[in-house]
C-alpha positions as CSV (number, residue, x, y, z in Angstrom):
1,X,75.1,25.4,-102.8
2,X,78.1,26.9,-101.0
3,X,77.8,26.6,-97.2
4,X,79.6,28.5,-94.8
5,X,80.6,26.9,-91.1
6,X,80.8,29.0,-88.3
7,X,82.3,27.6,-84.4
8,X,81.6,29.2,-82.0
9,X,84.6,28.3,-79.2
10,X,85.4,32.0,-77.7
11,X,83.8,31.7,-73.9
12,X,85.6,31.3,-70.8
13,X,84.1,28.4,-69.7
14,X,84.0,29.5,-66.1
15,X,82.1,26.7,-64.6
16,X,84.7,24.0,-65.8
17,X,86.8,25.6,-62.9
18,X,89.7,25.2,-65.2
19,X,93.0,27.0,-66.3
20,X,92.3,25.4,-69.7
21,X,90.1,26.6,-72.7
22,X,86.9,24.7,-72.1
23,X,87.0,23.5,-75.7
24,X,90.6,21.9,-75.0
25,X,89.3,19.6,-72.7
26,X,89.5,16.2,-73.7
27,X,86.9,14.2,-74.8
28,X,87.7,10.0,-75.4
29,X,91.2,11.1,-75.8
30,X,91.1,14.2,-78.0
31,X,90.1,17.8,-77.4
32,X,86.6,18.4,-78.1
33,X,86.9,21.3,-80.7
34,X,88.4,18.6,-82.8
35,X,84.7,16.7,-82.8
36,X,83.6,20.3,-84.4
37,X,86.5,20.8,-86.8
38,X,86.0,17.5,-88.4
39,X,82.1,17.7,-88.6
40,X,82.4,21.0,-90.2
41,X,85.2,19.4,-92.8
42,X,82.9,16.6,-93.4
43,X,80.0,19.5,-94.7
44,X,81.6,22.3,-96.5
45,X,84.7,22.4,-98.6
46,X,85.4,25.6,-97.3
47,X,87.6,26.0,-94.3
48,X,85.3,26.5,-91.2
49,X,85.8,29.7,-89.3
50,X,86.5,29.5,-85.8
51,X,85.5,32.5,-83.5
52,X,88.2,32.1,-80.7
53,X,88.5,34.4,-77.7
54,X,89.7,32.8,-74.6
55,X,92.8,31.1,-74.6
56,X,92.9,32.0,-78.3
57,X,96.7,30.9,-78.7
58,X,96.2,27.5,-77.5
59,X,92.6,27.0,-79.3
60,X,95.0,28.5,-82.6
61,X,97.5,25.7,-82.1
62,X,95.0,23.1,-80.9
63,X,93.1,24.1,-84.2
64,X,96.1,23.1,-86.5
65,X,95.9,23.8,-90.4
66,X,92.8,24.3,-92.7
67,X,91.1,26.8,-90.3
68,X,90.0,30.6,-90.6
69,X,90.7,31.6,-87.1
70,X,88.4,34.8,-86.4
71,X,89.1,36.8,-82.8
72,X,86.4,37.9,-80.8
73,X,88.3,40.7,-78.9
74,X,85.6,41.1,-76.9
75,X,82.9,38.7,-75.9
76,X,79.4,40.4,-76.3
77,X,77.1,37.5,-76.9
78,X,76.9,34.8,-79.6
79,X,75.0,37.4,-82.1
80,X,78.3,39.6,-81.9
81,X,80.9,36.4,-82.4
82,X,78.8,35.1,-85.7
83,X,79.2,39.0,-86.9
84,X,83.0,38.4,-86.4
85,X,82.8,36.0,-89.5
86,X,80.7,38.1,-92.1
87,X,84.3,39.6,-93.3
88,X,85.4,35.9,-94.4
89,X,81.9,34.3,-95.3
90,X,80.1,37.2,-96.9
91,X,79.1,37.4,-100.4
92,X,81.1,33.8,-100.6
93,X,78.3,31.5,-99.4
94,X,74.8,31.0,-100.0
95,X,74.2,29.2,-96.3
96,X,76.1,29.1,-92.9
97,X,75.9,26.9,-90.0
98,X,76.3,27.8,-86.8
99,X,77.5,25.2,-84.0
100,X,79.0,25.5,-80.4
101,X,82.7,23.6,-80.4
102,X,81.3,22.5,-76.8
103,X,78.4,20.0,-78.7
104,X,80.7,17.4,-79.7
105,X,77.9,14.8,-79.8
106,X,76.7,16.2,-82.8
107,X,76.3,14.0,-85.7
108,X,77.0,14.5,-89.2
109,X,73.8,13.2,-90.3
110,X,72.0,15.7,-88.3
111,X,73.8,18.5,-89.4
112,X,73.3,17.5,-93.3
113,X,69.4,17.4,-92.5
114,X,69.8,20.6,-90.9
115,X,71.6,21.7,-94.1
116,X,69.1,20.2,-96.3
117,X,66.1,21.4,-94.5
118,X,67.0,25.0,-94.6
119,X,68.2,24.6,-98.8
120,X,64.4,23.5,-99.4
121,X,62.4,25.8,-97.5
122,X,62.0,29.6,-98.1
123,X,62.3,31.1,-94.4
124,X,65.8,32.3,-93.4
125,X,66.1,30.2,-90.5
126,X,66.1,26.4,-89.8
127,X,66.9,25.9,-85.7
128,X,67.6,22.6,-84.6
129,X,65.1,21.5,-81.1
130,X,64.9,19.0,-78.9
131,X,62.2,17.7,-76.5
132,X,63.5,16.8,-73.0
133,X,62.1,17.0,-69.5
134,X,65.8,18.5,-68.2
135,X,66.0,21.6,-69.4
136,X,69.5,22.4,-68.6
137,X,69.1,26.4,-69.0
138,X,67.9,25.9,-72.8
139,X,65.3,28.3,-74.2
140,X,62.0,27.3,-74.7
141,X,60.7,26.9,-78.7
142,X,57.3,28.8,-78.8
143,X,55.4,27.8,-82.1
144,X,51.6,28.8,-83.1
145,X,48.7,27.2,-84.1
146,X,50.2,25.9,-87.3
147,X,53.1,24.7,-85.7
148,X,55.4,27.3,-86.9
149,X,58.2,29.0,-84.6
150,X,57.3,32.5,-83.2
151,X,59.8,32.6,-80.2
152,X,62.5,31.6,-78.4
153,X,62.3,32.5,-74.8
154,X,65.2,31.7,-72.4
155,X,64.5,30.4,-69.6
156,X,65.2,33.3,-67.2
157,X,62.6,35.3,-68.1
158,X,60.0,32.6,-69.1
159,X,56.7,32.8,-67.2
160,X,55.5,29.7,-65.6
161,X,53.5,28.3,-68.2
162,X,56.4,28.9,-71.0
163,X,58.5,26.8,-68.3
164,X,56.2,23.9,-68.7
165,X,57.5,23.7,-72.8
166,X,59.0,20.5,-73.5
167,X,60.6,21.4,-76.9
168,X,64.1,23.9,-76.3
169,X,66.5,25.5,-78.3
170,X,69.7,23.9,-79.2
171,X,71.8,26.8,-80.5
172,X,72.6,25.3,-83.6
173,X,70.9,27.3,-86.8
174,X,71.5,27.2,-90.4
175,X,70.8,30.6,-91.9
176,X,70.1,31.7,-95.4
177,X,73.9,33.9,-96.1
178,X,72.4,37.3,-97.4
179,X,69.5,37.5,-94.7
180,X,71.7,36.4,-91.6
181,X,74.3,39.3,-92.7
182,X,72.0,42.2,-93.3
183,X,70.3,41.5,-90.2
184,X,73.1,40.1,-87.5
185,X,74.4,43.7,-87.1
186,X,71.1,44.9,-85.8
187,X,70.6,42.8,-83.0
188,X,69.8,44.7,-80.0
189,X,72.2,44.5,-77.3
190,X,70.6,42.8,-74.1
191,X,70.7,44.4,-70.6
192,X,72.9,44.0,-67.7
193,X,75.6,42.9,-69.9
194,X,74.6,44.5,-73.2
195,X,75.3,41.8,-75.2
196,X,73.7,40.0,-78.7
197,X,72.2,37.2,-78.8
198,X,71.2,35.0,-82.1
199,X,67.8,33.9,-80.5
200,X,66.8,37.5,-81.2
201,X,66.9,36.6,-84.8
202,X,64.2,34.3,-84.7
203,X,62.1,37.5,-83.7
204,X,63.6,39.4,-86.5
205,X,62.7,37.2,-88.9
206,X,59.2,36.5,-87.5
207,X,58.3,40.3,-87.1
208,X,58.8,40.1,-91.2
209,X,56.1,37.7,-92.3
210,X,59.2,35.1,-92.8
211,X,59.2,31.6,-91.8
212,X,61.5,30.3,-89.2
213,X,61.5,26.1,-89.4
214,X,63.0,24.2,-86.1
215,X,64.1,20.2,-86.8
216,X,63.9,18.1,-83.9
217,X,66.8,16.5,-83.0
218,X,66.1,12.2,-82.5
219,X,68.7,11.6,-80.0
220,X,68.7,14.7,-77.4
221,X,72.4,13.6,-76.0
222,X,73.4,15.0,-79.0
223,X,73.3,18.4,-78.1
224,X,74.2,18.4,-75.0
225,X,76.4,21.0,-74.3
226,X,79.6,20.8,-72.1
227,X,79.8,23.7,-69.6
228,X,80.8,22.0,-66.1
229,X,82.7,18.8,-65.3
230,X,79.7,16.3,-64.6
231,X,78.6,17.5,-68.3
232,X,82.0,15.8,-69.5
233,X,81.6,13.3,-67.8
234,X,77.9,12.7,-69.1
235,X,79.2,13.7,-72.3
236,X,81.8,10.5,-71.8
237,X,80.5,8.2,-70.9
238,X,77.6,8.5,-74.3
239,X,81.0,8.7,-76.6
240,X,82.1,5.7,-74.8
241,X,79.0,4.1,-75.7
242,X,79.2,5.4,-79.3
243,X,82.6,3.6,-79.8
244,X,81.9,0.9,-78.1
245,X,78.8,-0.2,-80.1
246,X,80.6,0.8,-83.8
247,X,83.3,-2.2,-82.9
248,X,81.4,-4.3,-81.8
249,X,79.1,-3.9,-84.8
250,X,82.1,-3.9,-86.5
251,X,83.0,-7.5,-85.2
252,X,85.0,-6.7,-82.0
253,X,84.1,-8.7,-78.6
254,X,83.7,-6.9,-75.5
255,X,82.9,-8.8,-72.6
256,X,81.5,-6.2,-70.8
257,X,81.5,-2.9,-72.6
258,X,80.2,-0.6,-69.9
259,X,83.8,-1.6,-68.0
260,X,85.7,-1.0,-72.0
261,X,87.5,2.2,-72.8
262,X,88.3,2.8,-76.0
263,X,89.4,6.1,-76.9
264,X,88.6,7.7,-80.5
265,X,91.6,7.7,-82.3
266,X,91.8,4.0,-81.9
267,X,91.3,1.2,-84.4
268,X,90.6,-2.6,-83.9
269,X,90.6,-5.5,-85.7
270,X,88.2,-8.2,-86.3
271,X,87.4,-11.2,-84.1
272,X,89.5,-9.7,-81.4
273,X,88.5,-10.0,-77.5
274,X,88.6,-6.7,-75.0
275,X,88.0,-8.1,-71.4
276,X,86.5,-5.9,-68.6
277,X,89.0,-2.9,-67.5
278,X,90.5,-2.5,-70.2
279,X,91.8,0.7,-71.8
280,X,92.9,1.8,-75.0
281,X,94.2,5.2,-75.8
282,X,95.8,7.5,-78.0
283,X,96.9,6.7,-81.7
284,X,96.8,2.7,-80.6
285,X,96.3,0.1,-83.4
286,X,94.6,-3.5,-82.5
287,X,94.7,-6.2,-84.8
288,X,92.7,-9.6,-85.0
289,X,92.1,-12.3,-83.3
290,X,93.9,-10.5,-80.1
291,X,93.0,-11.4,-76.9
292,X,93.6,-8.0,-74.6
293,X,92.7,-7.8,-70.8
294,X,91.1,-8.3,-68.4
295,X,92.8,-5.1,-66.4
296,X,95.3,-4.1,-69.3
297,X,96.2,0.0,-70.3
298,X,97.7,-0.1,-74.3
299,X,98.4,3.5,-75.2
300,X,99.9,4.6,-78.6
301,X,100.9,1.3,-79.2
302,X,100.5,-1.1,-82.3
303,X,99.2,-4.6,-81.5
304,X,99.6,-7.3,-84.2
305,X,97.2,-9.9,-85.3
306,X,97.0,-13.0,-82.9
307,X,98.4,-11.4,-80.1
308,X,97.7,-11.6,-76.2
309,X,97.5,-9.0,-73.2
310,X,97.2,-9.9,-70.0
311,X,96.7,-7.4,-66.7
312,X,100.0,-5.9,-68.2
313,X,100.5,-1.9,-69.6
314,X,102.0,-1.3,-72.8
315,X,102.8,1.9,-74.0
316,X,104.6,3.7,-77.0
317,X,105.8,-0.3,-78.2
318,X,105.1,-2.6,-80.7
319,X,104.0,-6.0,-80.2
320,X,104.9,-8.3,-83.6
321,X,102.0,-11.5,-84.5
322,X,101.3,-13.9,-82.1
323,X,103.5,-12.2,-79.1
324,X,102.2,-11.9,-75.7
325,X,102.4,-10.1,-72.6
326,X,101.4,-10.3,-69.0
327,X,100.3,-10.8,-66.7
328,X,101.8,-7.9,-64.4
329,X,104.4,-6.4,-66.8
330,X,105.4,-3.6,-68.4
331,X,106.0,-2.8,-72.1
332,X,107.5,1.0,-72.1
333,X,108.5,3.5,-74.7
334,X,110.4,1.6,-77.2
335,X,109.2,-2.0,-76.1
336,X,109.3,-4.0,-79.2
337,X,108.0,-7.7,-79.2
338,X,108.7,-9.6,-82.0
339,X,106.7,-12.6,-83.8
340,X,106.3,-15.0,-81.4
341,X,107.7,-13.6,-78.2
342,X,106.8,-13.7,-74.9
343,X,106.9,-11.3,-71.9
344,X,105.7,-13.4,-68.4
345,X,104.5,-11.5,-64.6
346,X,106.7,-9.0,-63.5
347,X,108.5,-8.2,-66.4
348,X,109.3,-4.7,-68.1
349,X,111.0,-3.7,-71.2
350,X,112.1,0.0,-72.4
351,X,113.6,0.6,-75.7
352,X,114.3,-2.8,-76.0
353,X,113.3,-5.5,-78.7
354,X,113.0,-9.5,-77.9
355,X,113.4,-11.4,-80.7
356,X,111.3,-14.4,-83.0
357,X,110.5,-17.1,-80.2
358,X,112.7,-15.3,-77.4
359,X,111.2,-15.5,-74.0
360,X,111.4,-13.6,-70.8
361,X,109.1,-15.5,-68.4
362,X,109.4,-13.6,-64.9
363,X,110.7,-11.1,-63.0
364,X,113.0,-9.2,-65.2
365,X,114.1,-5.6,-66.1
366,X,115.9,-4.9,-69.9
367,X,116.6,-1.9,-70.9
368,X,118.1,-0.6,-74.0
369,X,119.0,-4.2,-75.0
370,X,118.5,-5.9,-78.7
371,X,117.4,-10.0,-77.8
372,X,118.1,-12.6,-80.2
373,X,115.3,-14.5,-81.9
374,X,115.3,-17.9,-79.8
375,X,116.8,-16.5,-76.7
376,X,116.0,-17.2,-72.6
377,X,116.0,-14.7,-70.4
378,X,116.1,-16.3,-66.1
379,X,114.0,-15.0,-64.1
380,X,115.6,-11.9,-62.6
381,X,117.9,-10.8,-65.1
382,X,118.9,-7.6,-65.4
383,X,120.6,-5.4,-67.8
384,X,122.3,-2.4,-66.0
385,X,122.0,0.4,-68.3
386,X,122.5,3.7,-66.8
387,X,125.7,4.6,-65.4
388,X,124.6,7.5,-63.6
389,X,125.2,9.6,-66.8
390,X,124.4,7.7,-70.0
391,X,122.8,4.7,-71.0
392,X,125.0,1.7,-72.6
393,X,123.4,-0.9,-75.0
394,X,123.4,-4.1,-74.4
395,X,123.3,-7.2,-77.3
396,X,122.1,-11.1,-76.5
397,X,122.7,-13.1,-79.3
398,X,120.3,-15.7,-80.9
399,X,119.5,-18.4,-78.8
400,X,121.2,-17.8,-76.2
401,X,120.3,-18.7,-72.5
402,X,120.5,-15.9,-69.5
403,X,120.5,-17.5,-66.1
404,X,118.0,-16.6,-63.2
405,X,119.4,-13.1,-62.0
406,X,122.1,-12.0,-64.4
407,X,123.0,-8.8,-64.0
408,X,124.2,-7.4,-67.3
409,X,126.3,-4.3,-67.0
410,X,126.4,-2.3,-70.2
411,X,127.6,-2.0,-72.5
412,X,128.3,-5.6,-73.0
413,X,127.4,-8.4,-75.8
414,X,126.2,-11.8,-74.8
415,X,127.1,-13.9,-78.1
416,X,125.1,-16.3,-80.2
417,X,123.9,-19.6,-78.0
418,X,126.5,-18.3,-75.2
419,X,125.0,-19.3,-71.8
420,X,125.4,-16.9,-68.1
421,X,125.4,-19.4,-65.0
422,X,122.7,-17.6,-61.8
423,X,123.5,-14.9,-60.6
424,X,126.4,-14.0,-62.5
425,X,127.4,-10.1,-62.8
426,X,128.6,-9.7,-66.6
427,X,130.9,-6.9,-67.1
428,X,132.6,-8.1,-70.3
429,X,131.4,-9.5,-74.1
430,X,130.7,-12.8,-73.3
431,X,131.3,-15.1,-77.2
432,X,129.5,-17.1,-79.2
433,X,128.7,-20.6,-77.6
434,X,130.9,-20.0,-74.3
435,X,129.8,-20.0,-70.5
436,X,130.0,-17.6,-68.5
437,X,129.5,-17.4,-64.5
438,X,130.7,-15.7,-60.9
439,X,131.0,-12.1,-59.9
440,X,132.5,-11.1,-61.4
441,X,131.7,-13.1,-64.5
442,X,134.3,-15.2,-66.1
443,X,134.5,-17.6,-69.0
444,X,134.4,-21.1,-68.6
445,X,137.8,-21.8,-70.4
446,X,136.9,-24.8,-72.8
C-alpha cells in the first residue's frame, strides 16, 4: 500500500498573538512542524506534502529537505488546502493521511492504527475521536444505533443535546486516495466565509450508503491542538513529561522530574543524576555516571562520562571524562574541559581549553587561553584578551602555577612549570621553570 501524507500548516494562527508562523513555535526546543515532518517520514516513504500559507517562506526554510511544499494562496477551509495536494498525490497513492502540524503530540503508533484501520475496512473514511469532557471547540461525532458515524457537527451550530456528546472530532482522517479526490472538489463552500471544510466529507460519504469508521484515540493529550499560548504551554509541559519518563525508563535519575527540563534533541547516558532545576537544551549530549545540577543550564554542549555540574551554565563547550564544574561558573562558547579538570565558584571560561588535571578553583576569568595539563590557576587570575580591537591568545604551559590575581595581558606565553607571584600584571612570555612577579611583571633572575 502506498500512503500519501498530507500537513496541514497554512493558518495564521491569530490567537498565538504572534509575529511568527504558529507552527514555528517551539516546542521542548524545536519547532513543532518538525514533530509532524518526522511522524509523517516515519509512515510513508514518500515525501509528505506540506500545505503552507502563512509565513510560507520561513515554514519553507524551517521545513528543510525531503518535503513537497504545496501553497495555499488563499486560505478557504481545510477541504480547499487537502485539494491543494491532489496534483502531487493523485493517481500515486492508494491512501492519504491528513494531520494538523499544530498536533505535535501525536504518536506514531496511533497514526499506523489509523493507517491500518482504514487499509482493512471498506468505507472511505477512518477519523480518529476522542472522548473528553473539555471540548475545546471540537465537533461532536454523531454515530447510530449500530455505532457507525453519521455526522460531524461543530460545535457552533450543535443543539443542546448534541453539546452534551462526549466523543469529538480530531481532524485527523485517513482516506481511501481515489474516493477523497473525486469527492474533495465538491465540498460545498460554507457561509459567512465560504469556505470547505473536510468534516463535510463524512456526510458525503454517508449520504452514499458508505461506511465512515472513527478510532478512539487512548490518550486525548494527544491531539490536542496548539492555537493559543496556554495550549503550548499545556502542550509542554505533557512533552516534558514524555521525555522525562523515556530516560528514566531508560536508566537516567531525576530527582524530581516535574522540576527537569530536558529538551528533545537531547541524549543521556545511563546511571547519570539530573537534580531539580535543571535544564538541558539544544543538540546537548550527556554521558554516564554524570552528576548534573541542582540549578545548572547545559545547552549544545557535550558532557563526558563521569563528569559533575554544579549550579553552573555551560554552553556551546565540551567537558572531557571525569571534569567538573560549579558551583557558580560559567563554561561559554568554546569552553573546553579536559579529562580530569576542574572549574570552582565564580569561574568562567570562553574559547578556552584547561588541560588533564589543571585546576581553576575560584574566581577567575580566561579567555582565549590554551592551559597546560597539570596547571594552577590563583584565584583571580585574569587573562586580558581584547585590546579594544582584537583578541590575543594566551598559552600556560604544563604544570605551571598562576598566582591569586594575575593579570595576563595577551598575547603572552606562561612556560612549562613557570610560576607568576600575586598580583603580578604579565605583559611578556614568561619561560619555562622561571618566576615571575610585580607590575609590571619581571623575572626573578636565577
Amino acid at each position: 500500500m502506498n500512503l500519501g501524507v498530507v500537513i496541514l500548516a497554512a493558518g495564521q494562527g491569530t490567537r498565538m498573538r504572534s509575529a511568527l508562523p504558529k507552527v514555528l513555535h517551539p516546542l521542548a526546543g524545536r519547532p513543532m512542524l518538525l514533530y509532524a515532518l518526522e511522524m509523517a517520514r516515519s509512515l510513508s516513504d514518500l515525501p509528505p506534502v506540506l500545505i503552507v500559507g502563512h509565513g510560507a517562506e520561513q515554514v519553507r526554510h524551517i521545513a528543510g529537505d525531503g518535503v513537497t511544499c504545496v501553497e495555499q494562496a488563499e486560505r478557504r477551509g481545510t477541504g480547499h488546502a487537502v485539494l491543494q495536494a491532489r496534483p502531487v498525490l493523485a493517481g500515486r497513492v492508494d491512501r492519504v493521511l491528513v494531520i494538523y502540524a499544530d498536533m505535535p503530540l501525536l504518536r506514531g503508533e496511533t497514526l499506523s492504527g489509523l493507517v491500518e484501520r482504514q487499509q482493512a475496512g471498506d468505507g472511505p473514511i477512518t477519523m480518529l475521536t476522542l472522548v473528553s469532557d473539555d471540548p475545546r471547540g471540537f465537533g461532536r461525532v454523531v454515530r447510530d444505533g449500530q455505532g457507525r458515524v453519521t455526522q460531524i457537527v461543530e460545535e457552533a451550530v450543535a443543539t443542546p443535546e448534541q453539546l452534551m456528546i462526549r466523543e469529538l472530532n480530531a481532524g485527523v482522517y485517513c482516506f481511501d486516495g481515489e474516493w477523497l479526490w473525486s469527492h474533495v472538489e465538491l465540498i460545498p463552500l460554507s457561509l459567512p466565509k465560504r469556505e470547505a471544510y473536510l468534516t463535510d466529507l463524512i456526510g458525503m460519504a454517508v449520504a452514499e450508503g458508505l461506511t465512515v469508521e472513527g478510532v478512539l484515540v487512548g490518550d486525548a493529550s494527544e491531539v490536542l491542538g496548539i492555537n493559543t499560548r496556554v495550549h503550548l504551554a499545556e502542550a509542554e509541559a505533557e512533552m516534558r513529561r514524555r521525555i522525562n519518563r523515556r530516560w528514566m525508563e531508560a536508566g537516567v535519575t531525576m530527582i524530581d522530574p516535574a522540576a527537569t527540563y530536558v529538551e528533545a534533541d537531547v541524549t543521556i547516558g545511563r546511571d547519570t543524576v539530573l537534580w531539580p532545576g535543571t535544564v538541558l537544551r539544544g543538540h546537548t549530549v550527556i554521558g554516564a555516571r554524570c552528576r548534573i545540577g541542582p540549578n545548572s543550564l547545559i545547552e549544545d554542549s557535550t558532557v563526558s562520562d563521569r563528569c559533575r555540574v554544579v549550579a553552573s551554565v555551560v554552553e556551546g563547550a565540551v567537558m572531557e571524562e571525569g571534569s567538573d564544574v560549579g558551583p557558580f561558573s560559567h563554561l561559554r562558547q568554546g569552553a573546553r574541559l579536559e579529562a580530569g579538570a576542574h572549574v570552582g565558584n565564580f569561574g568562567e571560561l570562553k574559547n578556552s581549553s584547561l588541560g588533564p588535571g589543571a585546576k581553576m578553583g575560584h574566581f577567575s576569568y580566561v579567555g582565549d587561553t590554551e592551559i597546560g595539563a597539570g596547571a594552577n590557576i590563583g584565584a583571580g587570575t585574569v587573562t586580558c584578551n581584547f585590546d579594544g580591537e582584537k583578541k590575543h591568545r594566551t598559552v600556560i604551559g604544563e604544570d605551571a602555577f598562576i598566582g591569586s590575581g594575575t593579570m595576563l595581558v595577551a598575547p603572552v606565553r606562561v612556560g612549562r612549570r613557570a610560576k607568576t607571584g600575586a598580583g603580578a600584571v604579565v605583559t611578556r612570555d614568561v619561560p619555562d621553570e622561571a618566576l615571575a612577579y610585580g607590575v609590571p611583571a619581571r623575572v626573578q633572575e636565577s
